[in-house]
Every structure is written in C-alpha cells, then in structure tokens.
C-alpha positions in Angstrom: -52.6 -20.3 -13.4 -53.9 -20.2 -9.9 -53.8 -16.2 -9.8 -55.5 -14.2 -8.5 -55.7 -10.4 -10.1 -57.0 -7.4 -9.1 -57.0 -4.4 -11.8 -57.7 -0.8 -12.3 -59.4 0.6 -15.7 -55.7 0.6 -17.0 -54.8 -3.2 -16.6 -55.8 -3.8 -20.1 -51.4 -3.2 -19.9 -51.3 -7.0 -19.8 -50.3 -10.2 -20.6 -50.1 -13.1 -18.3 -48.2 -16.6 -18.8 -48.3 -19.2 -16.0 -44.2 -19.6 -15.7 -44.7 -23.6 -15.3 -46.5 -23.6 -18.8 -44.0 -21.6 -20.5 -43.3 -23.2 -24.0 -39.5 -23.1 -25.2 -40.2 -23.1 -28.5 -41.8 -19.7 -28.4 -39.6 -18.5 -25.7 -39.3 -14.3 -26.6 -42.0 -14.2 -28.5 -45.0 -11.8 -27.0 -47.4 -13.7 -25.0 -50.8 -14.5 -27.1 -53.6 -12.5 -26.2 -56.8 -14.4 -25.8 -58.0 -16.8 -28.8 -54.1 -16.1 -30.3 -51.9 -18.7 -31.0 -47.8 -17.5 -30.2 -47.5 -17.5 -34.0 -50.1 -14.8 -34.7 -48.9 -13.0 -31.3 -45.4 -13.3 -33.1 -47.2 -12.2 -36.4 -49.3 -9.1 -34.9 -46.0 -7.9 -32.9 -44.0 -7.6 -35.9 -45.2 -5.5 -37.5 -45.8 -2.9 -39.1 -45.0 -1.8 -43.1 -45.5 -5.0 -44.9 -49.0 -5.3 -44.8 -50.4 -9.1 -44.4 -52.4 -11.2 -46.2 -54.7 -13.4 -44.5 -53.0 -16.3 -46.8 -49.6 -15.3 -45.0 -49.9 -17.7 -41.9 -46.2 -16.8 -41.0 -45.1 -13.7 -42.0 -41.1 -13.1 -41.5 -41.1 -10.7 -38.3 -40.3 -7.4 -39.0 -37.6 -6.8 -36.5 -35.2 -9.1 -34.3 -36.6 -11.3 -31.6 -36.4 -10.2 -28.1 -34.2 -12.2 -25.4 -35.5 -15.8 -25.0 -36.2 -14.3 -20.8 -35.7 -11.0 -19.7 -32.2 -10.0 -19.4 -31.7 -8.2 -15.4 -31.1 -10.6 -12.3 -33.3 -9.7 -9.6 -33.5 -11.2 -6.1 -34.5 -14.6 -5.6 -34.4 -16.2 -9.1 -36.7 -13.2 -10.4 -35.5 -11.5 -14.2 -37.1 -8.2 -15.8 -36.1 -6.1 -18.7 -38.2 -3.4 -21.0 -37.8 -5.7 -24.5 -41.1 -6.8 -25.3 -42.5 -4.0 -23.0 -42.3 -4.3 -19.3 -41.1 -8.0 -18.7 -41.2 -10.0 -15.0 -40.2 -13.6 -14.6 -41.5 -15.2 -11.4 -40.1 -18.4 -10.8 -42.2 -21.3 -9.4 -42.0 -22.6 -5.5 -43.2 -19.5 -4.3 -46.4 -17.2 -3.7 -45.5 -13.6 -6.2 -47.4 -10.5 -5.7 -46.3 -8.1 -8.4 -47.2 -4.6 -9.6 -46.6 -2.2 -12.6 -47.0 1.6 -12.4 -46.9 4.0 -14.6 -44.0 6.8 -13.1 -44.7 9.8 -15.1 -48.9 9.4 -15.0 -48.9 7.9 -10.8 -51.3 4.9 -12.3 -50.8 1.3 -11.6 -51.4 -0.5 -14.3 -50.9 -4.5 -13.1 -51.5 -5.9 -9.3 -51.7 -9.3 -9.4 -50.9 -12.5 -7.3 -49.2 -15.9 -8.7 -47.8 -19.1 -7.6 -44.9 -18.1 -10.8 -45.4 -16.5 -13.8 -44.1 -14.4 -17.1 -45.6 -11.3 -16.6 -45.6 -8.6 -19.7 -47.0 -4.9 -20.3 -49.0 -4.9 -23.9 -47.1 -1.3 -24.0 -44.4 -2.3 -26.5 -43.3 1.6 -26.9 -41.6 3.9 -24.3 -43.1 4.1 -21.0 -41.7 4.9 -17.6 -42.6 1.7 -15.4 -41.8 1.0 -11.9 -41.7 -2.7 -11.2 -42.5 -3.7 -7.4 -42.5 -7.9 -6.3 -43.1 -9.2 -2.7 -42.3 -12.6 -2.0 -46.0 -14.1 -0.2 -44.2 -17.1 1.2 -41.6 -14.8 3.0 -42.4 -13.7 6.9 -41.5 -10.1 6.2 -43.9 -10.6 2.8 -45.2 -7.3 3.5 -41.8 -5.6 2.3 -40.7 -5.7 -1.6 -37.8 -8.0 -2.7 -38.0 -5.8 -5.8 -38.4 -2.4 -6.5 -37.1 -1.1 -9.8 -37.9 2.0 -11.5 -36.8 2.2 -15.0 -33.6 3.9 -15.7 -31.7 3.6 -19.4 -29.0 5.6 -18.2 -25.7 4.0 -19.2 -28.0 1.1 -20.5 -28.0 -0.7 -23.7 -31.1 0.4 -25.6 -31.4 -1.7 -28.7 -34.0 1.2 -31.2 -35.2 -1.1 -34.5 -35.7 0.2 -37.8 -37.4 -1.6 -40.8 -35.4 -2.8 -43.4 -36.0 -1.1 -46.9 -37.2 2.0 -45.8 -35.0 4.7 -46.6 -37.3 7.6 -46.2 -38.8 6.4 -43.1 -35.5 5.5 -41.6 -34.1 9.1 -41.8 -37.1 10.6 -40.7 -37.4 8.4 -37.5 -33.7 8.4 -36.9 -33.4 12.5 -35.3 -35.6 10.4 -32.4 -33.3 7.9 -31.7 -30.3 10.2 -31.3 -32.6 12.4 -29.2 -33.9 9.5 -27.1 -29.9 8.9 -26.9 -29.2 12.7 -25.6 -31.8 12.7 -23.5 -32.1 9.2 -21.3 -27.8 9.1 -21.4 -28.3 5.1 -23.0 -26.0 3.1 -24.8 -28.1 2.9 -27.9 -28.0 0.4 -30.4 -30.1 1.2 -33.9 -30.8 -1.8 -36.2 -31.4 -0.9 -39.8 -30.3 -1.1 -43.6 -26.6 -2.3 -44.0 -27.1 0.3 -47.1 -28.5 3.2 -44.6 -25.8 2.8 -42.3 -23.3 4.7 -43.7 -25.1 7.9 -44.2 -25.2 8.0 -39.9 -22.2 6.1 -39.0 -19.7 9.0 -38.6 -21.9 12.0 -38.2 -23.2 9.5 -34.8 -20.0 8.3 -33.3 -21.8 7.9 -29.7 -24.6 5.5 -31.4 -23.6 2.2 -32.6 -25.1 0.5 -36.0 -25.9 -2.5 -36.7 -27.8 -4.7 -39.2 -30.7 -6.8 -38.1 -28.5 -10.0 -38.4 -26.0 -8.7 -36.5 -28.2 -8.5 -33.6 -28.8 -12.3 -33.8 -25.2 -12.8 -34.7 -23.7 -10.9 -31.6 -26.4 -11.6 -29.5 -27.3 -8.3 -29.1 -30.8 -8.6 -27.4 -29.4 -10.2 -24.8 -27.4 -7.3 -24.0 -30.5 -4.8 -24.2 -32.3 -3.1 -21.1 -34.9 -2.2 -23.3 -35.8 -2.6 -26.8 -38.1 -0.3 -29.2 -39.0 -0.8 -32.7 -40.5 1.7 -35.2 -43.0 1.3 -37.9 -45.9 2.4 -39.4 -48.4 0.2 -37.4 -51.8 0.3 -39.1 -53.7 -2.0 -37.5 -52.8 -0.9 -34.1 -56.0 -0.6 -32.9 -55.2 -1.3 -29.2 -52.6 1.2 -29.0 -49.3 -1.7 -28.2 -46.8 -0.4 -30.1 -48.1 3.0 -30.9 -49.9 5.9 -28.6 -51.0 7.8 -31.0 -52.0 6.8 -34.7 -48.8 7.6 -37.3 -51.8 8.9 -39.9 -52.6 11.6 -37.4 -49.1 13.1 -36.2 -47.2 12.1 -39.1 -45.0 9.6 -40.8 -41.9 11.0 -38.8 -43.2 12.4 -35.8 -44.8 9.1 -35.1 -40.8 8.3 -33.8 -41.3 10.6 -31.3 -44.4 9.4 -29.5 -43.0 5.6 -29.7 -39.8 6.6 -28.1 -41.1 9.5 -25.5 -39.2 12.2 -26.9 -39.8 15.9 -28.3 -41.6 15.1 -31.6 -40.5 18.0 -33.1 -39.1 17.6 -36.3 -35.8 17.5 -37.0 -33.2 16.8 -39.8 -30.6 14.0 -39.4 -26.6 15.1 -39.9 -25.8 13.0 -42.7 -22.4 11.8 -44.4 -22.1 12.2 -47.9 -19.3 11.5 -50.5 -16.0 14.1 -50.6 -14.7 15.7 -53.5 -17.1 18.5 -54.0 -20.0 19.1 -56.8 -20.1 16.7 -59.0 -20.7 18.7 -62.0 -19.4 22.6 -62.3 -22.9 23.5 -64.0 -25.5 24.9 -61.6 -28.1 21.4 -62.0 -31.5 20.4 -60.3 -31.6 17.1 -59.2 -35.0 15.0 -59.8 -36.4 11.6 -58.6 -39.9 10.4 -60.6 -39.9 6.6 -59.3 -42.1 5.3 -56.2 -43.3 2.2 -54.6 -46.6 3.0 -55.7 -48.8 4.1 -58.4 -50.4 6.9 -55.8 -47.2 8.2 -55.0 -46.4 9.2 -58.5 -46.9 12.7 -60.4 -49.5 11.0 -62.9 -50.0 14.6 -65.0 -48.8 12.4 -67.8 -47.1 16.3 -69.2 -45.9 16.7 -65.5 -42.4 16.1 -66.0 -41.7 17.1 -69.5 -42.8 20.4 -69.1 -41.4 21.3 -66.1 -38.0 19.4 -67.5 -38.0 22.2 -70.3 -39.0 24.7 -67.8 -35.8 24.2 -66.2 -33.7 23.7 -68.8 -34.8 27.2 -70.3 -33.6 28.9 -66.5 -30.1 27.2 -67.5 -30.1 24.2 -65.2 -29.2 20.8 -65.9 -31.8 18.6 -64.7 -30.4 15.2 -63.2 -32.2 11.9 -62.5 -31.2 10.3 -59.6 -33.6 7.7 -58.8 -32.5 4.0 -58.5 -34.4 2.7 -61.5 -34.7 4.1 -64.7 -38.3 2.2 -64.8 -40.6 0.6 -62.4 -43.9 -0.3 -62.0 -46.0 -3.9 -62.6 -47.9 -5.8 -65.3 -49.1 -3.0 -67.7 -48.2 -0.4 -65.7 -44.5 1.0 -66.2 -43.0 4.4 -65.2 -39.6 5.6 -67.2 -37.6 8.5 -66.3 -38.4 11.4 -68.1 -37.2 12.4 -71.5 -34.3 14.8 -71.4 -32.8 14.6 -68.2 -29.4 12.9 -67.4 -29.6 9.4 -66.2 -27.6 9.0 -62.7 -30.0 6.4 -62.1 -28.5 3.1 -60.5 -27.6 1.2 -57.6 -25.4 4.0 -56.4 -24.3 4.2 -52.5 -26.9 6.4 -51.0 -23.6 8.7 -49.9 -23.2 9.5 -53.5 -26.8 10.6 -54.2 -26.7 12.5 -50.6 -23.4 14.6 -52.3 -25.3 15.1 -55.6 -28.4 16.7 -53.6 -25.9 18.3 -51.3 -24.7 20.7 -54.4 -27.9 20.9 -55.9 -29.3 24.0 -56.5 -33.2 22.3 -55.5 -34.7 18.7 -55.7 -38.0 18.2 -57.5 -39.7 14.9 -55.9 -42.6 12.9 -54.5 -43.3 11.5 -51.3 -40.8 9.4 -50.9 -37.1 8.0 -49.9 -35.2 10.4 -51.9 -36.8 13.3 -51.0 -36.3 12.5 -47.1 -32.9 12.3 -48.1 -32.9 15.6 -49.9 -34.3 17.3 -46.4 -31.8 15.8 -44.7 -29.1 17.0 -47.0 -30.3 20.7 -46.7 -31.3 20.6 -49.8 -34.6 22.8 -51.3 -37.1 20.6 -51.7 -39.9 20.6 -53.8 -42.6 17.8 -53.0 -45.3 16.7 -55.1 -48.1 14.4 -53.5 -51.5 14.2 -53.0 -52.0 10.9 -51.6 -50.8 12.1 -48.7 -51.7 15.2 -46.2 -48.7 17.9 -45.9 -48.3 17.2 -42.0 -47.2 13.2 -43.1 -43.8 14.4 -44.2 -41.3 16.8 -43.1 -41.9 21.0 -43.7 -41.3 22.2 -46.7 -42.4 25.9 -47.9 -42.3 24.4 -51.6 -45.2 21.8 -50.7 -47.5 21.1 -53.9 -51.0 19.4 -53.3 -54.5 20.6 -55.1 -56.6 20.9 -52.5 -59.7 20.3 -55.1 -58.7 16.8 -56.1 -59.3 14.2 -53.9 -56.8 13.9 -51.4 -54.8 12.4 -48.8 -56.0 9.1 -48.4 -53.1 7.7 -46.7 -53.6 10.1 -43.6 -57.5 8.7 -43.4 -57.6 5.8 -40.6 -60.7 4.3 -42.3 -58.6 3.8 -45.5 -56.0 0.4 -44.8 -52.9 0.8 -47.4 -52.2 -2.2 -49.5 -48.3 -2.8 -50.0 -49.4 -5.5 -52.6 -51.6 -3.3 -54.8 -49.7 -1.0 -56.8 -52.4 0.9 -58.3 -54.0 1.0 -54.6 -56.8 4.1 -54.7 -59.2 3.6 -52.3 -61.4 5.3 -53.1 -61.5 5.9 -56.9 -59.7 2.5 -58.2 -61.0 1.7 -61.6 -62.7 5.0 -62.1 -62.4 8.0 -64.4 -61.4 9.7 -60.8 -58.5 7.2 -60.3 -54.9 9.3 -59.0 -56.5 12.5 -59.8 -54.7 14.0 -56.1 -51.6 14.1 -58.4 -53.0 13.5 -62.1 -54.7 17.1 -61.5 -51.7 18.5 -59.9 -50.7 21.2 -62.6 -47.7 21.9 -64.4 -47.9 25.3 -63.1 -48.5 24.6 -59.6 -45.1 22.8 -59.6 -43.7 26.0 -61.2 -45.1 28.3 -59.5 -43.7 26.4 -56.2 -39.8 26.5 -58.0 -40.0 29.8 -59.1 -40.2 30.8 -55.4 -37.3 29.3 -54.4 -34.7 31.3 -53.5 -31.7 29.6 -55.8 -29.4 31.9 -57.7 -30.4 32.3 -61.4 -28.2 30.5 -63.9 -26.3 33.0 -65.9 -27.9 31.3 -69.1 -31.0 32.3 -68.2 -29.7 36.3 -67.3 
C-alpha cells in the first residue's frame, strides 16, 4: 500500500484497502480484516440472528449491501458516506493524508498517509465522525481539501431491520423514529413486507420499505448513512454493537446502535377498524415459540390457568400463528379449550384482537411485543430470559429458584438450530426447569393483580 500510518490507542477504528487493489467483485462489501477473506468479512458483517454454522461457507447477508463506493462527491475525485461505517475513497495519482475523529469524545481515531486508498471505520453503528483529507502533492498541502463533519439532517438514513422478527422489530422500531426526531433525517427503515403495515400510517414522515426494494430502487445509493440492527452475538470487537444486547436488553440494544435515548418506549401501531371483535369480555393467549426454552413447559400450565379464566367469565382466545409447532418428537398444540384464532392472519388483525382484550397471557416472544405495543396488559412468562431483556411489565413471571436466564449470560452462545437448546441442563432431569417450575399459581397470582374489570359472570 505504500502508507505510512500513525495511530492512537483508538485506531483499532480501521480498515485499510489500497484503492489500486480494489476488487470489483466485492465492491461494498466491508473490507477483510487480517487473515479474512471478503466473503467471511461479508459473512461476519451480516449479521446478527441467524446464528452460523461453520459448514455455512456463505451465509445469505442479513441486510442489504451497502453502495458499491461511497455515495458524497468530495473535492478532487474523493467520495465518503457513513454506510459501512465511516467510508473515504482516495483516488490514486496523488499523496492522501486523511484523519477520522470522534466529534462528541475529541479522539482521533485514524491519521494515516496513502498514495490512494478505501479507507473505512470498523464502527458500523452510530458515531459522530469528522472526516479531514489534505492533498500531499498540493503546494498549499498544509490546508484540508476536505473537512466534513457528519450531519444527517435532511439526509437519507437507510435504518435495517431483520427479516422475521416481529418482536424484535417493534421493539427496536421507537429508536428509529426517535433517531428520525432527533438528527431531522430522511429515514428509510427496511423490514418485513408483513410488519409494514402495523407502522406505515401511524409513521407518515418515515418511509418503509422491504429489503428488496432497497436493491430494486437502488436505495443505498441514495443513503448518507446506513445502520442495521440485530442481535450480534459474537460481536466481540464491539463493530456493530457498543455495548452487548445481553446486558442492556433485547430492545434497548436499538438505542445504543443508533445513539439515541435508550429508554424504552412503545411503538404507535395501526390495527384493524371495526371495533372488538367479540362483545364478550375475552383474554387473548399465545403458547407457540421458536424454541423449546421459550415455552411454558409446566406441562398443567395452560390448562389450569385456561379454567381459571374461564371460571372469572372470560373467553380465552388463541391467537398464535400455528396451532402446533415444534421438531422431530417434540410438538407443542394449543391448549385445550380455548378458541382457535390461530392462522396466517395480518398482524393488524391480531394487533385489534389484543387492542380490545381485557389482558394477554404470553411468553417471551413476537406476540407479546405486539401486545405492549398495543397497550395491552401483559402477562409474560419466561425464564430463559432475565426481566430487563424485554419491555416493563408489572405482571412479569420468572422463579427466581430455577435456573435462569441463560440467554442474558455472554458465556452462553444461543443456537437458532437447536430447538431444545439448554445450555446448561440439555439432556438432564434439570432441562427447561426456568419455566417447567414456573407455577400455575405464580401465573395467577400475576393475573389476579391486574386491574381488568371483573366479568359479570364471575360477580
């Protein structure tokens, strides 16, 4: 490369690619870290939820591609942007000297000296970075022929989601719209075609897109900077991440990522018109999950609380998509004697459905962050997880004696593939016990102090 670099304790920031050497065919992708080929850089930078098996050599990226180059003219032939993290094209035929600095902390993160080069920040979430380029070959080379400090405001600010995350997606969403209010961008979020319409009208100033739309319209192009959320678990260098999602929280973690108030917050979502959709006061219910741990595995759980409910004078409602799930000799069915509203339904018809319900009973996952964001009461049962992972809820039900929250503990890597994944008691006599010793009273104890009018059956 014929550089020569100078950095502080901070310049760990970045990647470096001669600009003469740049390969086409990888063009957007991050640059590879030492010892990594472009296709595990592409591989390590995409993500995030599905977790990757060492047999998966190519693993579809989680989000978009970046812009082939960065997408701002400069001076001189030189292009930045804040898609892949800070982004500086040098072209060749002249001596760069370029420097990256943190705005908000005061450190410089990059100095460095090049005959032409891609320069990128490892940072892939939001920092404030000043960008500063002389020109070596220049007489007046001791004066910048860039200085740019970033500034969204009236920008283009492409925010991606994972697809097929419901929960996650309306918890992260509040920081998008925030980041949105507060920076004054032109944000563009990239998510589920099927997510979409919960936000689209209660958002009018943020536009919605699916992920192939973004190829389709060319929307990275467009972008000033680009951010994408996930649950990044082997983020052990801190790149798309600065703090760990296990320790502030599966929605909070939005926050952090996109410099904004992590405070939680419930989205505004649509939700189908035309009013209750029974005239009995009912309790809506979801018992299905991705995985075995996420479950209520009291294997008298439901039924008894079912009956307890019924005897207050509630019907009790199943809204979860499928009426069974699980794998090989494992299988989950809904519970005897609720009412099946299970389904591919629009999630704008189970968001009105919660919106009338009197409470929703639930687990740790999609359909209870749905619930939340529907104002509805929710009752959450999970032990896999620790209370701070998902939103506040006074009707929280854990046993603190089991063994617990395994999904908050950074030593303890989920597997996506495993659907009876316990870490730490698999194929033991201990095995789920966080929710298998969850009691039937706990969970009614934690309705009973809801404040819901009494059904007049029950008077």
């Amino acid at each position: 490369m014929n550089a020569t670099t100078k950095k502080s304790d901070l310049a760990a920031d970045l990647q470096i690619l001669p600009q003469a050497t740049q390969d086409p065919a990888v063009a957007g992708t991050p640059a590879p870290a030492s010892g990594q080929t472009a296709a595990e850089a592409a591989a390590r930078d995409s993500g995030s939820q599905a977790s990757r098996s060492p047999a998966q050599a190519t693993p579809k990226p989680a989000f978009p591609p970046p812009s082939a180059q960065p997408t701002q003219s400069g001076p001189l032939g030189i292009r930045f942007d804040f898609n892949a993290g800070a982004r500086v094209l040098l072209p060749p035929g002249r001596r760069w000297r370029v420097r990256l600095r943190d705005l908000d902390t005061g450190n410089v993160l990059f100095f460095n000296e090049n005959d032409g080069a891609l320069v990128m920040s490892t940072k892939r979430y939001f920092v404030r970075i000043g960008l500063d380029v002389w020109d070596l070959s220049a007489p007046d080379h001791d004066r910048p022929v860039l200085s740019h400090e970033y500034d969204c405001t009236g920008r283009t600010v492409l925010i991606n989601f994972p697809i097929g995350t419901l929960g996650d997606t309306i918890g992260w969403f509040p920081y998008a719209a925030r980041f949105a209010a507060e920076r004054g961008a032109h944000v563009v979020c990239a998510l589920s075609k099927l997510i979409i319409p919960l936000l689209r009208d209660t958002y009018p100033h943020i536009t919605f897109v699916s992920h192939e739309e973004v190829v389709e319209r060319a929307l990275a192009e467009q972008a000033y900077a680009t951010y994408s959320l996930g649950l990044f678990f082997d983020d052990k260098d801190g790149m798309h991440q600065p703090t760990d999602f296990r320790l502030v929280g599966l929605h909070r973690t939005a926050g952090y990522i996109l410099g904004v108030d992590p405070r939680e917050e419930a989205p505004q979502i649509g939700c189908d018109p035309g009013g209750r959709p029974i005239e009995e006061p009912y309790v809506c219910i979801a018992v299905q999950s991705s995985s075995q741990c996420k479950y209520w595995n009291n294997p008298n759980g439901w039924r008894e609380v079912i009956a307890h409910l019924k005897a207050r004078g509630y019907r009790v409602v199943c809204i979860d998509q499928k009426p069974m799930h699980g794998t090989g000799i494992v299988w989950n069915h809904i519970p005897h004697g609720v009412e099946d509203q299970t389904g591919d339904r629009p999630l704008t018809e189970r968001a009105r459905w919660l919106k009338h319900a009197a409470f929703f009973v639930g687990l740790s996952s999609g359909l209870s962050w749905l619930a939340w964001a529907a104002g509805c009461p929710v009752v959450l049962i999970s032990g896999f997880t620790h209370p701070t992972n998902e939103f506040d809820t006074p009707f929280r039900v854990i046993n603190w004696h089991s063994c617990n929250a395994c999904w908050n503990d950074p030593r303890e890597r989920f597997d996506h593939h495993d659907f009876l994944w316990c870490p730490r008691h698999a194929n033991t006599p201990r095995q789920f016990e966080c929710t298998r010793l969850i009691t039937t009273q706990q969970v009614m104890s934690a309705i009973d102090r809801i404040p819901a009018p009494i059904p007049a059956a029950s008077r």
